[in-house]
Biopython code that builds the backbone (N, CA, C, O; Angstrom):
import numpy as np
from Bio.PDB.StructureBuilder import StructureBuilder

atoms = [
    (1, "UNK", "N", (0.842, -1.188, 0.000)),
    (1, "UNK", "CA", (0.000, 0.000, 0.000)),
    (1, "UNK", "C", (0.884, 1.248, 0.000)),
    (1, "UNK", "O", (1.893, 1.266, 0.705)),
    (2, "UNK", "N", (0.673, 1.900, -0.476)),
    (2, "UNK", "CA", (1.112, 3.856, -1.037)),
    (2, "UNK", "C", (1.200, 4.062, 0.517)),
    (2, "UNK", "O", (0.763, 3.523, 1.534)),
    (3, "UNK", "N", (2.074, 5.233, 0.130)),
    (3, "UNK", "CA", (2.210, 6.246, 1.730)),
    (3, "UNK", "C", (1.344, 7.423, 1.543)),
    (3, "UNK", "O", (2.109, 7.929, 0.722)),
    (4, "UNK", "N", (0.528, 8.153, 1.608)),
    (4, "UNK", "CA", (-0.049, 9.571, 1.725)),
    (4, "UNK", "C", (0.928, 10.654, 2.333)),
    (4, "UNK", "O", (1.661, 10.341, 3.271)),
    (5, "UNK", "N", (0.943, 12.290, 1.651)),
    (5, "UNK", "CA", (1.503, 12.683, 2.078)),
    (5, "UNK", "C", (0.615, 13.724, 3.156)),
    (5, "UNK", "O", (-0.118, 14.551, 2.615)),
    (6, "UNK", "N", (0.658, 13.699, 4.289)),
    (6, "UNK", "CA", (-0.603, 14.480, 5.120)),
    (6, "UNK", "C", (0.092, 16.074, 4.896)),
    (6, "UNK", "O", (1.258, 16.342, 4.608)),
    (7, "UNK", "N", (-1.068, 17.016, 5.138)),
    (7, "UNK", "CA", (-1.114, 18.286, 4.855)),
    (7, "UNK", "C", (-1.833, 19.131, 5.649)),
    (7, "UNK", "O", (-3.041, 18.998, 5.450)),
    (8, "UNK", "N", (-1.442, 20.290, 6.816)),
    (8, "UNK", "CA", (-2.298, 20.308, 7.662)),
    (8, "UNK", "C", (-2.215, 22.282, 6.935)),
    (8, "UNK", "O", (-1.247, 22.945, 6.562)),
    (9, "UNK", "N", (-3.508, 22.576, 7.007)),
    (9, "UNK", "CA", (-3.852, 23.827, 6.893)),
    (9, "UNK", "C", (-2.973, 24.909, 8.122)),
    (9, "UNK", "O", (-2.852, 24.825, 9.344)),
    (10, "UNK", "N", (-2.508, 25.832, 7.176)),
    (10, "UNK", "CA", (-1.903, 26.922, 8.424)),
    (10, "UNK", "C", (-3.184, 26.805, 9.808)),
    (10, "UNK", "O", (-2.905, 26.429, 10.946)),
    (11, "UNK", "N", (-4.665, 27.256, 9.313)),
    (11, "UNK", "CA", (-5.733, 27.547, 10.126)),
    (11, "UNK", "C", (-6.086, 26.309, 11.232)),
    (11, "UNK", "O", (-6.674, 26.411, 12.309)),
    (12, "UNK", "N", (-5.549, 25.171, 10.616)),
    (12, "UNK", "CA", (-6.161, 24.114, 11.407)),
    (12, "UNK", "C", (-5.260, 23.679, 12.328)),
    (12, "UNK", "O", (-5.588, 23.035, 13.325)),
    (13, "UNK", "N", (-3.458, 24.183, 11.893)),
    (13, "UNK", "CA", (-2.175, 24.306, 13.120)),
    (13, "UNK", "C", (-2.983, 25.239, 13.998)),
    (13, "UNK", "O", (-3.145, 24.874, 15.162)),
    (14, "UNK", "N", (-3.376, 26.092, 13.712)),
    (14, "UNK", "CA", (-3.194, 27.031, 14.696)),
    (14, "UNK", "C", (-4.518, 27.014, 15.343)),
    (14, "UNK", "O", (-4.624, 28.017, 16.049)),
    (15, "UNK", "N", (-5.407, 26.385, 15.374)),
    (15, "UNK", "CA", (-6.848, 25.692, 16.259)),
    (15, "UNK", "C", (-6.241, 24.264, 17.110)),
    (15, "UNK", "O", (-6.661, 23.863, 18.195)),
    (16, "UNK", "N", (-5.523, 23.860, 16.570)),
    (16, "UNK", "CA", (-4.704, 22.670, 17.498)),
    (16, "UNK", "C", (-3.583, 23.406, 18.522)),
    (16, "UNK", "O", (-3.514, 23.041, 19.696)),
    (17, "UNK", "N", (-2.823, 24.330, 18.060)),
    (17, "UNK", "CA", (-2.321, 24.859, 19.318)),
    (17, "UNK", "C", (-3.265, 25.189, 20.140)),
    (17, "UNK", "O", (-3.050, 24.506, 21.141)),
    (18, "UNK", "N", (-4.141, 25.797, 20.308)),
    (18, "UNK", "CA", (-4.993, 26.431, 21.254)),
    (18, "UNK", "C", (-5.397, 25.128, 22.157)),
    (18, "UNK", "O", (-5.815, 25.384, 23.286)),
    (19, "UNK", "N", (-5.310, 23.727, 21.759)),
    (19, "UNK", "CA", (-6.055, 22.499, 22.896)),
    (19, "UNK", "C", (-4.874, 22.073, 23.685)),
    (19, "UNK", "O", (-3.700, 22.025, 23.318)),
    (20, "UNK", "N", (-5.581, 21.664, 25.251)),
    (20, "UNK", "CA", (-4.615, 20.814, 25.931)),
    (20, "UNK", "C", (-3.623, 20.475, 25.626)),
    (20, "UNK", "O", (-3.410, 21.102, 24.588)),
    (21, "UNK", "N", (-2.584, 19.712, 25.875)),
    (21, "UNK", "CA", (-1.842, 19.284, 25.156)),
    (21, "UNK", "C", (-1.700, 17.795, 25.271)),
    (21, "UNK", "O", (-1.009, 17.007, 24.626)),
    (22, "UNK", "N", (-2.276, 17.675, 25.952)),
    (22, "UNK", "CA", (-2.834, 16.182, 25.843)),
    (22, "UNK", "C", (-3.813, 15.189, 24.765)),
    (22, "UNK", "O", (-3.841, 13.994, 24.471)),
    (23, "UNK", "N", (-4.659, 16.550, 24.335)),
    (23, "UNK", "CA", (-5.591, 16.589, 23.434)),
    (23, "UNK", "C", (-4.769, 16.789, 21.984)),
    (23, "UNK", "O", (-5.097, 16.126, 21.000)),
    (24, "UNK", "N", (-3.666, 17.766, 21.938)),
    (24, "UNK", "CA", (-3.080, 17.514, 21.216)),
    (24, "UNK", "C", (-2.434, 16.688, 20.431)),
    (24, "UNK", "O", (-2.626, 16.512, 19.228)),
    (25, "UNK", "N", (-1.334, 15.962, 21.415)),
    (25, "UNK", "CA", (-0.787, 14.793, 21.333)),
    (25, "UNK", "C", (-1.588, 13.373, 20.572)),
    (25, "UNK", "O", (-1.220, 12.586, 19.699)),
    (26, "UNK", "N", (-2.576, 13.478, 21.211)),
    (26, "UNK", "CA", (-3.714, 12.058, 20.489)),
    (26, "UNK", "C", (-3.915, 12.547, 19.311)),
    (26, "UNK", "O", (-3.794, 11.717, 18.410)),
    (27, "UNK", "N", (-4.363, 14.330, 18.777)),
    (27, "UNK", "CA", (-4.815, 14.507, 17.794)),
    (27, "UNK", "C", (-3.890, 14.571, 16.590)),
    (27, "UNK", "O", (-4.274, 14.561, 15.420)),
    (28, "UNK", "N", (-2.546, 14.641, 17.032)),
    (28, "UNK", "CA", (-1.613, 14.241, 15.199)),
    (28, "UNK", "C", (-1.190, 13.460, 15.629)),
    (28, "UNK", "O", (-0.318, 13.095, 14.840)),
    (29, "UNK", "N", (-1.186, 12.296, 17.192)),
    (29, "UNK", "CA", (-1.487, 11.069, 16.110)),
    (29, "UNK", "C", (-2.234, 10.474, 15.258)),
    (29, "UNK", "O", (-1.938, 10.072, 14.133)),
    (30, "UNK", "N", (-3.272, 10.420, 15.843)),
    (30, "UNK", "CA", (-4.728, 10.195, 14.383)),
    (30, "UNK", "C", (-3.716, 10.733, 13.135)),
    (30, "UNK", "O", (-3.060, 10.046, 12.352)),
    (31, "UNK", "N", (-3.787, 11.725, 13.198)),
    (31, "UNK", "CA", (-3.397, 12.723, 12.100)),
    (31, "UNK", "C", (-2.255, 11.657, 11.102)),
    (31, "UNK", "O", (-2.426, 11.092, 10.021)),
    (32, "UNK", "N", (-1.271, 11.706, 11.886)),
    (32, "UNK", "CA", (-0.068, 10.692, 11.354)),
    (32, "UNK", "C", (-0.392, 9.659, 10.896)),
    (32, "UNK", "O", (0.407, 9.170, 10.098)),
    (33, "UNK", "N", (-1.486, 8.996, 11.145)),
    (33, "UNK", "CA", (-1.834, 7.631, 11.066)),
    (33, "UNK", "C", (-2.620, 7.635, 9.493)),
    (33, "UNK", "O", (-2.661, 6.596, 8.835)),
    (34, "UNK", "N", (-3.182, 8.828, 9.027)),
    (34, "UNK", "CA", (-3.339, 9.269, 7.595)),
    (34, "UNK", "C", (-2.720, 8.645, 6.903)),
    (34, "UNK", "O", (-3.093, 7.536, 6.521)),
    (35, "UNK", "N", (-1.704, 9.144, 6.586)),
    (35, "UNK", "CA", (-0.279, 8.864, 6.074)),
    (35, "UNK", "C", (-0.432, 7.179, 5.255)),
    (35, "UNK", "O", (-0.174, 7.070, 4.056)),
    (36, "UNK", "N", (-0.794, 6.198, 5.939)),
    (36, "UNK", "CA", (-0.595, 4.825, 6.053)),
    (36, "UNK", "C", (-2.257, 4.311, 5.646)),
    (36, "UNK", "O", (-2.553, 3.499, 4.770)),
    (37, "UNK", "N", (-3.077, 4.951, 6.443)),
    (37, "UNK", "CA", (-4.591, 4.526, 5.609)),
    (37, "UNK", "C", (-5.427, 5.632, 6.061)),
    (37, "UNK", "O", (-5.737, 6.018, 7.188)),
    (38, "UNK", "N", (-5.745, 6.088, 4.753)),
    (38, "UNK", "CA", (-6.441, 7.945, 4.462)),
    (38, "UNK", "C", (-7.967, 7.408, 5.111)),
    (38, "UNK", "O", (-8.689, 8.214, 5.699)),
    (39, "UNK", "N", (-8.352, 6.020, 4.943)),
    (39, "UNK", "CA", (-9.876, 6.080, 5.886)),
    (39, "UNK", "C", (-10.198, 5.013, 6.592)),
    (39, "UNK", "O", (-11.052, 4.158, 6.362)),
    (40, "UNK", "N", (-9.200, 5.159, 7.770)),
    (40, "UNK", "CA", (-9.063, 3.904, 9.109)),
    (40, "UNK", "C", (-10.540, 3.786, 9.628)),
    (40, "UNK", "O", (-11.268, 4.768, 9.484)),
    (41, "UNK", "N", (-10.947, 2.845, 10.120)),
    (41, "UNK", "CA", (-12.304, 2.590, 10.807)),
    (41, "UNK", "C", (-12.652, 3.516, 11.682)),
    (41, "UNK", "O", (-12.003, 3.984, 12.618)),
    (42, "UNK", "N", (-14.202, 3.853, 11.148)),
    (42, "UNK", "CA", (-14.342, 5.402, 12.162)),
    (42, "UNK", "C", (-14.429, 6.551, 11.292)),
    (42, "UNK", "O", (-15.050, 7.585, 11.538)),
    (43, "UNK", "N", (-13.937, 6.358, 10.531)),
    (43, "UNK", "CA", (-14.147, 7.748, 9.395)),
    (43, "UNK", "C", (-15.302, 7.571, 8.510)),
    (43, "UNK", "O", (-15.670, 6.633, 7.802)),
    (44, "UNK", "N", (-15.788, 8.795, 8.764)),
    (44, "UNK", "CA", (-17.043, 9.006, 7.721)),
    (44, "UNK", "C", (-17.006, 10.369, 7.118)),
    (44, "UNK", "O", (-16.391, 11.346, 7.545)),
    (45, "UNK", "N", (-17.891, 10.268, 5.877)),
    (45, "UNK", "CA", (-17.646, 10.898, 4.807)),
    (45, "UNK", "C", (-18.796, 12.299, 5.253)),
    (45, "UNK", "O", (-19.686, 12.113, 6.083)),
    (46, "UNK", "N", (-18.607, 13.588, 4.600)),
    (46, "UNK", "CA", (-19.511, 14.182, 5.385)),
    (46, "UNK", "C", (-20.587, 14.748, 4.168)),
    (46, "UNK", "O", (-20.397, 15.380, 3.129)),
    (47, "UNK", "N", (-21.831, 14.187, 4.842)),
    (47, "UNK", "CA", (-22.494, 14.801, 3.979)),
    (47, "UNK", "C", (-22.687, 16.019, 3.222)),
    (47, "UNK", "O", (-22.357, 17.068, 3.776)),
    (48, "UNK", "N", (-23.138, 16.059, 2.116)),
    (48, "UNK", "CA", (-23.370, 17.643, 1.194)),
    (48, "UNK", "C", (-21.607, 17.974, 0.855)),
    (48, "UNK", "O", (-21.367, 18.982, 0.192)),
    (49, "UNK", "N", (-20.906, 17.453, 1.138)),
    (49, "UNK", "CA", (-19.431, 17.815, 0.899)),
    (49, "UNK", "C", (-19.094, 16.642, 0.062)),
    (49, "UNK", "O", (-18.858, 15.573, 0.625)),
    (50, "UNK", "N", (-19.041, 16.747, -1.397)),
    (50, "UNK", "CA", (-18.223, 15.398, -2.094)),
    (50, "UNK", "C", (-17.115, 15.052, -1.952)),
    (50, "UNK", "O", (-16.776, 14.239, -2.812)),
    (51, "UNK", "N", (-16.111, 15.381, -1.002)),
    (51, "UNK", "CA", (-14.597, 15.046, -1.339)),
    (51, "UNK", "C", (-14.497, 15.263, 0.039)),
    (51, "UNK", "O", (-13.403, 14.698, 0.070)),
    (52, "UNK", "N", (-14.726, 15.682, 1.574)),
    (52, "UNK", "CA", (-14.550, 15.547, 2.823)),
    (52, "UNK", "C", (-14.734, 14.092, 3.410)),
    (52, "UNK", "O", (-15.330, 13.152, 2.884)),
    (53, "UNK", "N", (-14.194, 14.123, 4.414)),
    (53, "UNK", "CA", (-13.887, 13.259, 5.166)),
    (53, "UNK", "C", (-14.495, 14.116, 6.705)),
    (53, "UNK", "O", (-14.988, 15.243, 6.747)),
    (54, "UNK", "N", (-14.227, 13.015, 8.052)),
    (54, "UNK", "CA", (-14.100, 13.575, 9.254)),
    (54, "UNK", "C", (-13.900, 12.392, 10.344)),
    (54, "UNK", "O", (-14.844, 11.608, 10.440)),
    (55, "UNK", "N", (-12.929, 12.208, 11.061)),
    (55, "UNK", "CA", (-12.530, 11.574, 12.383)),
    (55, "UNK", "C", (-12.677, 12.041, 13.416)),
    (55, "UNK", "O", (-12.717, 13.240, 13.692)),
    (56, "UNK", "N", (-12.822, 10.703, 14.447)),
    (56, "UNK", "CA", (-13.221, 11.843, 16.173)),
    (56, "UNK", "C", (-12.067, 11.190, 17.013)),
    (56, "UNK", "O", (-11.545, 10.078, 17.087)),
    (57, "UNK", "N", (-11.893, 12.637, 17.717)),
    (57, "UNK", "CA", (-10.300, 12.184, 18.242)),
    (57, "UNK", "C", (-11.026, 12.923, 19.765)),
    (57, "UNK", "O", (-11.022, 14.128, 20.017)),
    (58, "UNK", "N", (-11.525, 11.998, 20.502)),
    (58, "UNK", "CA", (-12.614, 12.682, 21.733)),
    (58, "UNK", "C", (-13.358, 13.358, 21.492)),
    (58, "UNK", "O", (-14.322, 12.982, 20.824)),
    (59, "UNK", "N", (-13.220, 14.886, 22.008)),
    (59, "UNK", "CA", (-13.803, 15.930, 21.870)),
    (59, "UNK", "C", (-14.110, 16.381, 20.538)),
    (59, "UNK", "O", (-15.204, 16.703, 20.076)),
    (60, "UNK", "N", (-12.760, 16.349, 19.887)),
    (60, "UNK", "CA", (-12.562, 17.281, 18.610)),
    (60, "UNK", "C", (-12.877, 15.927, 17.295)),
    (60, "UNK", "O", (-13.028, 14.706, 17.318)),
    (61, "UNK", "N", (-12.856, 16.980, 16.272)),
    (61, "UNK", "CA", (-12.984, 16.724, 14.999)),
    (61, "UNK", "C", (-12.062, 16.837, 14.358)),
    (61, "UNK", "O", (-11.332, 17.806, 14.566)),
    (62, "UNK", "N", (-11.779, 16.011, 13.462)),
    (62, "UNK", "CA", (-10.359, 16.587, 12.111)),
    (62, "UNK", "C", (-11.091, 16.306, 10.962)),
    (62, "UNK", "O", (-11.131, 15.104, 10.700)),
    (63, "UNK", "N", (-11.742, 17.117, 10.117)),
    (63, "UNK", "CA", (-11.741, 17.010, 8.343)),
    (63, "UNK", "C", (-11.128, 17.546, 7.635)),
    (63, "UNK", "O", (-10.655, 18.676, 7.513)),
    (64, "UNK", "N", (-11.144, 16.504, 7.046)),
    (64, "UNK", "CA", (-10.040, 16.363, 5.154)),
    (64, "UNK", "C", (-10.346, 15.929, 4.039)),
    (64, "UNK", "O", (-11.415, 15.337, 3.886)),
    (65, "UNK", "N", (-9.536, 16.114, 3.086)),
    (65, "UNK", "CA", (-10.179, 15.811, 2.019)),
    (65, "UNK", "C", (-8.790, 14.726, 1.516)),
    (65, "UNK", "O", (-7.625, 14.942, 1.847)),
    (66, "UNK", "N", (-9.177, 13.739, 0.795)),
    (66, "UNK", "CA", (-8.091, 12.756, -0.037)),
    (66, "UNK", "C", (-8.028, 12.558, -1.118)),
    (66, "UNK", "O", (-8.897, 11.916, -1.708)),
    (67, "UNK", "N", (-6.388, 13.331, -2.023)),
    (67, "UNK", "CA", (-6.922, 13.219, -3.545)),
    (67, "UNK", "C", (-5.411, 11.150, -3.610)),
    (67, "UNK", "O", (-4.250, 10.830, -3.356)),
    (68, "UNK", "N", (-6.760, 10.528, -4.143)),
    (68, "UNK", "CA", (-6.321, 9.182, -4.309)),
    (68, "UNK", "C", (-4.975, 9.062, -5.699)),
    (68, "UNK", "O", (-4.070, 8.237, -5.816)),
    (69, "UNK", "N", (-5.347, 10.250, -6.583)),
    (69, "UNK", "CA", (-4.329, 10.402, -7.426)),
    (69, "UNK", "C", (-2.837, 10.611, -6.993)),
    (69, "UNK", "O", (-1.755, 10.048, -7.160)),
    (70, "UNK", "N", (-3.248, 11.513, -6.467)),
    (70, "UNK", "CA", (-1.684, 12.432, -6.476)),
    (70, "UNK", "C", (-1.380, 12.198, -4.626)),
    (70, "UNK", "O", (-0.716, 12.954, -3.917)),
    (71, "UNK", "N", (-2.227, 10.692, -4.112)),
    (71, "UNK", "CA", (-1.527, 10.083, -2.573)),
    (71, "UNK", "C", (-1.456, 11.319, -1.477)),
    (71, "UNK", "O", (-0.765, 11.199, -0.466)),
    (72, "UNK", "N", (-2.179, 12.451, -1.735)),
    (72, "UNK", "CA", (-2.086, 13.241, -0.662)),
    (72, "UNK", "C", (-2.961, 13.237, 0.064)),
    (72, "UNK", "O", (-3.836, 12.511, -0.409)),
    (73, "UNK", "N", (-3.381, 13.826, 1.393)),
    (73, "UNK", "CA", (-4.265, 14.148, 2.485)),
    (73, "UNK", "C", (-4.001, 15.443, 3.023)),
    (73, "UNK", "O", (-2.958, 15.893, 3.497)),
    (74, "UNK", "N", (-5.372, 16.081, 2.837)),
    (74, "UNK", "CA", (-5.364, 17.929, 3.289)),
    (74, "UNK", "C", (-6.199, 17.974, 4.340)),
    (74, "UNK", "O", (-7.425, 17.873, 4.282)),
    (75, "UNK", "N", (-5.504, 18.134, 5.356)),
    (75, "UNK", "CA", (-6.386, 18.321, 6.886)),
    (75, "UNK", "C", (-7.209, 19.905, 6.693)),
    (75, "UNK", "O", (-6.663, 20.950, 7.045)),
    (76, "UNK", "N", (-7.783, 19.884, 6.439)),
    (76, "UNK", "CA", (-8.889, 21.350, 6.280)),
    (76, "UNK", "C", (-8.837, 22.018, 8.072)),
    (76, "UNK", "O", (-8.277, 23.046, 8.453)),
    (77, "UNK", "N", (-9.524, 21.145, 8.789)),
    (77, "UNK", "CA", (-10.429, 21.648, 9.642)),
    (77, "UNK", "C", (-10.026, 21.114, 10.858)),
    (77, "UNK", "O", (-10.048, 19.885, 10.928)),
    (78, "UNK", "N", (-9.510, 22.002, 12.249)),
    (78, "UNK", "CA", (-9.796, 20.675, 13.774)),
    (78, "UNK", "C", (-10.545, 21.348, 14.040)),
    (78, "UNK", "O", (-10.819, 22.309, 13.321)),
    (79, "UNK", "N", (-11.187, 21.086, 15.223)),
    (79, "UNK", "CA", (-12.112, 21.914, 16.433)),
    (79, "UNK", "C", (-13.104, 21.026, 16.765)),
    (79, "UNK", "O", (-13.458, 20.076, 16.066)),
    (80, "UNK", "N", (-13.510, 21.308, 17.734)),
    (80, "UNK", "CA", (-14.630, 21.250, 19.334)),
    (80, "UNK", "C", (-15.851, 20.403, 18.169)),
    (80, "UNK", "O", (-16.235, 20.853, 17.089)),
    (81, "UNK", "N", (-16.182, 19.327, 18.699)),
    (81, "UNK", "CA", (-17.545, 18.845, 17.922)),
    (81, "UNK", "C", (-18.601, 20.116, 17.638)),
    (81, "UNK", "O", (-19.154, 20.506, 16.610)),
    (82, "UNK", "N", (-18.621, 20.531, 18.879)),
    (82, "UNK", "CA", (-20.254, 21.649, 18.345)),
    (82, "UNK", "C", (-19.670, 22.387, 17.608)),
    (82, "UNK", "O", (-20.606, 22.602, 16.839)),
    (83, "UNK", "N", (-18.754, 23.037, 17.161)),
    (83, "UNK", "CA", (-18.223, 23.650, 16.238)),
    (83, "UNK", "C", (-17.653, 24.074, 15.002)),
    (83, "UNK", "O", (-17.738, 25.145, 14.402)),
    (84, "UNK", "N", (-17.169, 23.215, 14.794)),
    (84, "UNK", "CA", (-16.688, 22.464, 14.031)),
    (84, "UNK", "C", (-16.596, 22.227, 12.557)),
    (84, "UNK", "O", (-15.604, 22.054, 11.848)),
    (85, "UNK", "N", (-18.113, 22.267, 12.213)),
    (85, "UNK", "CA", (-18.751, 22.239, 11.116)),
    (85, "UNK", "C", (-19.642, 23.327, 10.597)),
    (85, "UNK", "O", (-20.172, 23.396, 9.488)),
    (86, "UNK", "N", (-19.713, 24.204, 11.649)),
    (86, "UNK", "CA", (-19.988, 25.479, 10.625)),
    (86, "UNK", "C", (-19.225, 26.039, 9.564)),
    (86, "UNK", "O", (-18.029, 25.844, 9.348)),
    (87, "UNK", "N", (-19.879, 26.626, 9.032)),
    (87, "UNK", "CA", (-19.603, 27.847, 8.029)),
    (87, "UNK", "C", (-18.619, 26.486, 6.809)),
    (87, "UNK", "O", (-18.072, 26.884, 5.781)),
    (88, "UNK", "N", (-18.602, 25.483, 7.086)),
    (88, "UNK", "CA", (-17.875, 24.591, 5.817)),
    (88, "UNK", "C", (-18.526, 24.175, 4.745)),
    (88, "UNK", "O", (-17.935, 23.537, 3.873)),
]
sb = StructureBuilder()
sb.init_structure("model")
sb.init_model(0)
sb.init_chain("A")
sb.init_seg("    ")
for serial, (resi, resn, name, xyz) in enumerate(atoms, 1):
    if name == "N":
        sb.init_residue(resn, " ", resi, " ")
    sb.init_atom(name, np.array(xyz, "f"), 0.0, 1.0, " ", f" {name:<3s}", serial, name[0])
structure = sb.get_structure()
């Protein structure tokens, strides 16, 4: 199996600094774990969005999108479940 290359949005570094760091820590691992399989058990696709993704890492959320061509993964989005998904 291919490696993915993961890709995290300036906006979505800088919504992950702002958590615990505990919360952190769990959340690029998930993240890392991309890399190796773009849709590990647990991931679902998000509706009205053709090309998103979204994982739950506790609290928070991570969506992305996976282009299968060109083996990459673009982390769009972290944040707080209730949150999360606005304005996307």
């Amino acid at each position: 199996m291919a490696t993915y290359t993961v890709t995290i949005l300036p906006s979505a570094l800088r919504r992950l600094a702002e958590f615990p760091r505990h919360d952190q820590k769990r959340i690029k691992e998930r993240i890392d774990g991309l890399a190796g399989d773009p849709r590990p058990p647990g991931v679902k696709k998000l509706k009205g969005e053709p090309d998103l993704f979204r994982f739950r890492s506790g609290n928070y959320r991570i969506i992305y999108s996976v282009e299968d061509v060109r083996l990459n993964v673009l982390v769009i989005r972290i944040g707080h479940r209730r949150d999360v998904y606005r304005g996307l």
